[in-house]
DRENKE-688673 format. One line per 8 residues: number of its first residue (from 1); their letters; for each residue x, y, z of C-alpha. Coordinates in nm, 2 decimals, padded with zeros to 4 digits. Example, Ala and Ser with C-alpha at 12.3 -4.5 7.8 and 13.67 -1.06 7.14 Angstrom:
# residues 2
1 = as = 01.23,-00.45,00.78  01.37,-00.11,00.71;
This chain:
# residues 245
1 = xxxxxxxx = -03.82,-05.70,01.80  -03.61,-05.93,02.02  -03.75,-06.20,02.21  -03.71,-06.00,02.52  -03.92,-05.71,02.38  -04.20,-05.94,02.25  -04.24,-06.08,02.60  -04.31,-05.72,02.71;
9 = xxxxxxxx = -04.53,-05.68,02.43  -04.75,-05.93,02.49  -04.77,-05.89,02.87  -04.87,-05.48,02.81  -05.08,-05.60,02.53  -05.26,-05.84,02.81  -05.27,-05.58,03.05  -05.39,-05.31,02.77;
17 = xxxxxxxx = -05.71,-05.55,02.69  -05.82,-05.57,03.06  -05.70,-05.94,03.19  -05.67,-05.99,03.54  -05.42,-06.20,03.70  -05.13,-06.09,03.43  -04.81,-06.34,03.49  -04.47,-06.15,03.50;
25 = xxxxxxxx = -04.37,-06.35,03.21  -04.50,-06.45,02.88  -04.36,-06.81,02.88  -04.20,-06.75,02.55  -04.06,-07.10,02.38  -03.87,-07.11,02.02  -04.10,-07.27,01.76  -03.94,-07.23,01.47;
33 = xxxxxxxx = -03.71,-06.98,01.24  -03.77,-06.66,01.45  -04.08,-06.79,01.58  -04.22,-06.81,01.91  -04.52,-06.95,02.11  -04.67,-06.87,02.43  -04.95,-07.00,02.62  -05.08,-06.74,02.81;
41 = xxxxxxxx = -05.41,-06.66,02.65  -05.46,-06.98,02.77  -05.40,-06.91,03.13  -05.62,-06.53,03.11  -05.88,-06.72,02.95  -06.05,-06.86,03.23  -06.08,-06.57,03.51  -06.19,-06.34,03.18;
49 = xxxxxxxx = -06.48,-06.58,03.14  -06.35,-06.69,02.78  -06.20,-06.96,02.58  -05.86,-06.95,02.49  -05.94,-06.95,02.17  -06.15,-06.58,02.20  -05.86,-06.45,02.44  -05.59,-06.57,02.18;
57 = xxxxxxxx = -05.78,-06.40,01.90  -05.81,-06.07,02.15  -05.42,-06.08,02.22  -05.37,-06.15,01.82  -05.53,-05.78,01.74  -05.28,-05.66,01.93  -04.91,-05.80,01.87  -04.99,-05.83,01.47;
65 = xxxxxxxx = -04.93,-05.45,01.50  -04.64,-05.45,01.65  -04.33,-05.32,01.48  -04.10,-05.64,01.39  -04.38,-05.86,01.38  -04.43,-06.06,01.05  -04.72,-06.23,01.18  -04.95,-06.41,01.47;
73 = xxxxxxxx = -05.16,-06.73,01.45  -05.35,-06.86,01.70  -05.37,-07.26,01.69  -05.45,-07.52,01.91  -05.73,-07.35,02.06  -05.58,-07.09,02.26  -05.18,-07.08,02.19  -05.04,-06.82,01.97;
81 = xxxxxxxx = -04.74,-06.84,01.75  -04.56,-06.54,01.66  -04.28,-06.49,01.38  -04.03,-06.23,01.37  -03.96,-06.01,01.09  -03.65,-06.09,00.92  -03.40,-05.81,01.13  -03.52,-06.02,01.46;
89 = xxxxxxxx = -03.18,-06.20,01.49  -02.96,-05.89,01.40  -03.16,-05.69,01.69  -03.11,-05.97,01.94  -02.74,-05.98,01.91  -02.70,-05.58,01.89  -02.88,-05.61,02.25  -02.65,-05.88,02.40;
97 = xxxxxxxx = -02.34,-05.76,02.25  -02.42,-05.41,02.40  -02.44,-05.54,02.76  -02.17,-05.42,03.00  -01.89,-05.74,03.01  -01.95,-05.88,03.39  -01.69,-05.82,03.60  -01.46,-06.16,03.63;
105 = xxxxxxxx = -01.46,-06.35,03.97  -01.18,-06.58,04.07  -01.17,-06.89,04.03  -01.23,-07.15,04.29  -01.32,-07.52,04.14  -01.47,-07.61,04.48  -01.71,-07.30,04.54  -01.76,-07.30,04.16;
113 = xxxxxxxx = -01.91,-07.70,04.21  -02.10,-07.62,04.47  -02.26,-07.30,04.33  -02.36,-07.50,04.01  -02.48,-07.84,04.22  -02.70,-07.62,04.40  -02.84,-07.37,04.11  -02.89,-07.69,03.84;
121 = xxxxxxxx = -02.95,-08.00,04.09  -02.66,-08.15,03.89  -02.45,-08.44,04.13  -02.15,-08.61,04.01  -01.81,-08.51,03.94  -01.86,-08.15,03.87  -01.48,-08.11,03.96  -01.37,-08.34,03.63;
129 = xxxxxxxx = -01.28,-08.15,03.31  -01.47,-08.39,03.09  -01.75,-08.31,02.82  -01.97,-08.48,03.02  -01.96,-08.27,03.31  -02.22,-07.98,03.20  -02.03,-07.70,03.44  -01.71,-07.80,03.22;
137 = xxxxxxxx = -01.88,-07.76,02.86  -02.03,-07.39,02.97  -01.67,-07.28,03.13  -01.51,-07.40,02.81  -01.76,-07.26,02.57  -01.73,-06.92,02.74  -01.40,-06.98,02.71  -01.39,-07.09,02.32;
145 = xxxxxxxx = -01.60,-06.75,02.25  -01.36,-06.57,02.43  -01.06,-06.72,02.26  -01.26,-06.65,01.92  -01.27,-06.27,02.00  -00.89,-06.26,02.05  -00.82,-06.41,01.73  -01.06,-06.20,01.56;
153 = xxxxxxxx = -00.90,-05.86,01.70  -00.58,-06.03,01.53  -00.73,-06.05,01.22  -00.91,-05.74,01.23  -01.21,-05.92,01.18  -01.52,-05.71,01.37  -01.84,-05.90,01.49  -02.15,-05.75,01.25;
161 = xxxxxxxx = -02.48,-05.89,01.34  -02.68,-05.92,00.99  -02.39,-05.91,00.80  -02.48,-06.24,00.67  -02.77,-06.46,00.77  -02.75,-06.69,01.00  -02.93,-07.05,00.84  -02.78,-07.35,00.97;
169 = xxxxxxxx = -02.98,-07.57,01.19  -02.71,-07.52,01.45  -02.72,-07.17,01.44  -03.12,-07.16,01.48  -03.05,-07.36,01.78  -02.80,-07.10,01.92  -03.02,-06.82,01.83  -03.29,-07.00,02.00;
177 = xxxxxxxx = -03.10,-07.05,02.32  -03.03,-06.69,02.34  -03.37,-06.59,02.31  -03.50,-06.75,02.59  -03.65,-06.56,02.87  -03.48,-06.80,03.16  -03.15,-06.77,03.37  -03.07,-07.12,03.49;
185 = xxxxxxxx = -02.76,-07.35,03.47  -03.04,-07.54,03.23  -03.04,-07.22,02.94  -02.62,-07.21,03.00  -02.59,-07.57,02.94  -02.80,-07.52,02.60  -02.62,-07.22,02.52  -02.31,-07.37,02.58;
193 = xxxxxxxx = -02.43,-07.67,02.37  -02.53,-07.53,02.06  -02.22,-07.29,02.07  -01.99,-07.58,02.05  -02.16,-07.77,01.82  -02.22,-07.42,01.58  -01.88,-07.43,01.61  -01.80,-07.79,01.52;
201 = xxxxxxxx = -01.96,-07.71,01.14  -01.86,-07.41,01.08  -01.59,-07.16,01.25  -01.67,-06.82,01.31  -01.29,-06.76,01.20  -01.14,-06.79,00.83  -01.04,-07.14,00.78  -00.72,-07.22,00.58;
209 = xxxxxxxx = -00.72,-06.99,00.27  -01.06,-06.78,00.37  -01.08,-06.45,00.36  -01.24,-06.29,00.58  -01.55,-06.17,00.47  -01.95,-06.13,00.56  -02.04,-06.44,00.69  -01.75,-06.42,00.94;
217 = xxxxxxxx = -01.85,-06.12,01.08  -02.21,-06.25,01.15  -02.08,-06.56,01.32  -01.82,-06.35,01.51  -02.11,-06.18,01.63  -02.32,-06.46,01.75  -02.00,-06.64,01.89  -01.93,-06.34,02.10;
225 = xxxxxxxx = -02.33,-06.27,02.22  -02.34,-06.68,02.35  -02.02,-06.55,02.52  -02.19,-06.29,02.66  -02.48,-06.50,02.74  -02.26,-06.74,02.97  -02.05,-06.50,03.14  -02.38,-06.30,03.28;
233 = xxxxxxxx = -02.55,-06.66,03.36  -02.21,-06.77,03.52  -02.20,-06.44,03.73  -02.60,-06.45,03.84  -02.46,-06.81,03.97  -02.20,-06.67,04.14  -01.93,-06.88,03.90  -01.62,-06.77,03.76;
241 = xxxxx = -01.65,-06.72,03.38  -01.22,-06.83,03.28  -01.10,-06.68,02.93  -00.85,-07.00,02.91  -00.94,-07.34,03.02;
């Protein structure tokens, strides 16, 4: 079950139990370790004539059944939380890492600017290769990811989602990034973010005297599906996605 397919879940299950008025998406947001809450009952509540609470509970019967579900609770008076079972993070890299690789465009810093000003209402001196320039940190990270793949190949080192888990809280924070159900320069920038700083405390590559071994592979495969990640976000933008920067 990856984030993805639980939004679909819950939107058939909504559909399934008769609301009217059912959104397009389920407003996922990460709440946890391979947990997610939504809001939704909250909005099918009203034109169903119930509280959130009773539409929550209705929505619950439904998705605790699901296959890859651990578990739903319904808090707050109408929200839902919903944990993954314990393959959810394998799944969700198999599904980005099997995505066609976008085709590259050229670059062209000006367009590239301009596309970005306009999609994330970012000003400033988007042309400056600085960390603080949020269009420079995503180019680099794609970059970085791409830079980790070629050394890998030269290792012989293959990406293997749930080859080891993933537990650090930068990692949860990548994973979470992933997960989301958004395409905007915003979900880049966070993608971008908790790349880099997944990489800052611990490499995806062997270190010094490592061997190469289980845990590598896992973050190979992560490193490579936030890669993924920002060359299809840079493309929907219309920016180029540069293996070297």
């Amino acid at each position: 079950m990856t984030p993805d397919r639980l939004s679909q879940a819950v939107l058939r299950s909504a559909r399934e139990l008769g609301f009217a008025d059912v959104p397009e998406r389920a407003g996922l947001r990460p709440r946890g370790v391979r947990e997610w809450g939504t809001g939704i009952a909250m909005r099918l509540a009203g034109p169903a004539g119930m509280t959130g609470a009773e539409a929550a509970a209705r929505l619950r019967e439904r998705l605790v059944v699901q296959a890859g579900v651990r578990d739903v609770e319904v808090v707050g008076g109408g929200f839902l939380n919903i944990r993954l079972a314990e393959g959810a993070d394998a799944e969700l890299l198999r599904e980005l890492l099997a995505r066609p690789r976008p085709a590259a465009l050229p670059e062209d810093p000006a367009r590239d600017a301009e596309r970005w000003a306009a999609a994330g209402g970012a000003g400033g001196a988007l042309l400056v290769q600085r960390d603080e320039n949020p269009l420079f940190r995503v180019r680099y990270a794609h970059a970085r990811s791409r830079a980790l793949e070629r050394g890998a190949r030269a290792l012989g080192v293959p990406p293997e989602p749930g080859a080891a888990a993933l537990e650090t809280a930068q990692e949860r924070a990548l994973l979470a990034a992933l997960g989301e159900q958004v395409w905007s320069a915003g979900r880049l920038v966070r993608v971008a973010d908790a790349f880099l700083e997944t990489e800052r405390v611990r490499s995806a590559l062997p270190v010094g005297d490592e061997k190469p071994g289980a845990a590598h592979r896992a973050r190979l495969a992560l490193a490579q599906a936030a890669g993924a990640v920002l060359a299809g976000g840079l493309l929907r933008l219309g920016i180029s996605a540069p293996d070297h920067v």
